[in-house]
KOLTOR-731181 format. One record per residue (C-alpha): residue number from 1; residue in three letters; x negated, y negated, z negated. Coordinates in steps of 0.001 Angstrom, whole numbers. Each point is the difference from the previous one (the first is absolute). Layout:
k,r,c1,c2,c3
NUM,ala,X,Y,Z
...
***
This chain:
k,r,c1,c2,c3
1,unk,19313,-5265,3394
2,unk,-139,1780,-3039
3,unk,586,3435,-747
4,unk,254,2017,-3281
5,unk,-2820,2601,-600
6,unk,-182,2352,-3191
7,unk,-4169,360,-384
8,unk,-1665,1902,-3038
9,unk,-2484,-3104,-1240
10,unk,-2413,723,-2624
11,unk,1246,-2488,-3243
12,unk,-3743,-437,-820
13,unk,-637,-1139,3465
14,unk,2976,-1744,38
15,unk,-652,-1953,-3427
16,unk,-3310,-991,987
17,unk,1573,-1095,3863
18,unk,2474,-2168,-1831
19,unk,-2762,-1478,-2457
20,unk,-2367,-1006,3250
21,unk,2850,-1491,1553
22,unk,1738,-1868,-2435
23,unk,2727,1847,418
24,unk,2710,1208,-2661
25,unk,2660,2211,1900
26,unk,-1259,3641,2114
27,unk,1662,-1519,3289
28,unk,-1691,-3537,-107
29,unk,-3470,1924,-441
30,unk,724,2736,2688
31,unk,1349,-2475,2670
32,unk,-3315,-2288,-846
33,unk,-2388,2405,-130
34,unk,1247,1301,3245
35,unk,-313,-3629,1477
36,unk,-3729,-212,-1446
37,unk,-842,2613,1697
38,unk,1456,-875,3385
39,unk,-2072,-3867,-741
40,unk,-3099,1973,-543
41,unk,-199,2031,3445
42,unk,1162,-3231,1426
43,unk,-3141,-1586,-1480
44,unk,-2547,3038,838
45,unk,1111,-485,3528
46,unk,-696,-3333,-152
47,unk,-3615,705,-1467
48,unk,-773,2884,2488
49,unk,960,-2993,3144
50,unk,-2629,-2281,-1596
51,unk,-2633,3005,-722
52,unk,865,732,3865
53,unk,-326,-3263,1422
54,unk,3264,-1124,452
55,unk,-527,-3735,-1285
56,unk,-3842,-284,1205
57,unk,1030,-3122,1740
58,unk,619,-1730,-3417
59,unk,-3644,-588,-589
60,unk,-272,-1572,3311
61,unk,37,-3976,-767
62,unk,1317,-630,3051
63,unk,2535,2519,249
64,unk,923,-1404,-3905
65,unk,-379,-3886,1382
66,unk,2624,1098,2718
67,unk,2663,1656,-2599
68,unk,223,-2836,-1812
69,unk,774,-2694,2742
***
């Protein structure tokens, strides 16, 4: 779904956003910079499960041996 907001955006901030992104029009860069940032929590969660252990098992050979057959 997608709604209309009104948002005061900094044009500096903006300028550089669209630069990074590749971007040439405000709502391309908003609506990708708002899905980059979604992708990176999605990938710091994914970091903090391997700092916590989550995917030990894949240094097991065995358990590695087993996945793949």
């Amino acid at each position: 779904m997608v709604t209309q907001v009104l948002v005061d955006i900094d044009q500096e901030e903006l300028a550089q956003a669209k630069d990074i992104l590749g971007t040439s029009k405000n709502t391309e860069a908003v609506r990708l910079a708002i899905r980059e940032v979604i992708a990176a929590k999605a990938r710091r969660d994914v970091i903090e499960m391997f700092a916590g252990g989550a995917f030990g098992d894949l240094a097991d050979d065995e358990v590695r041996a087993a996945a793949w057959s």
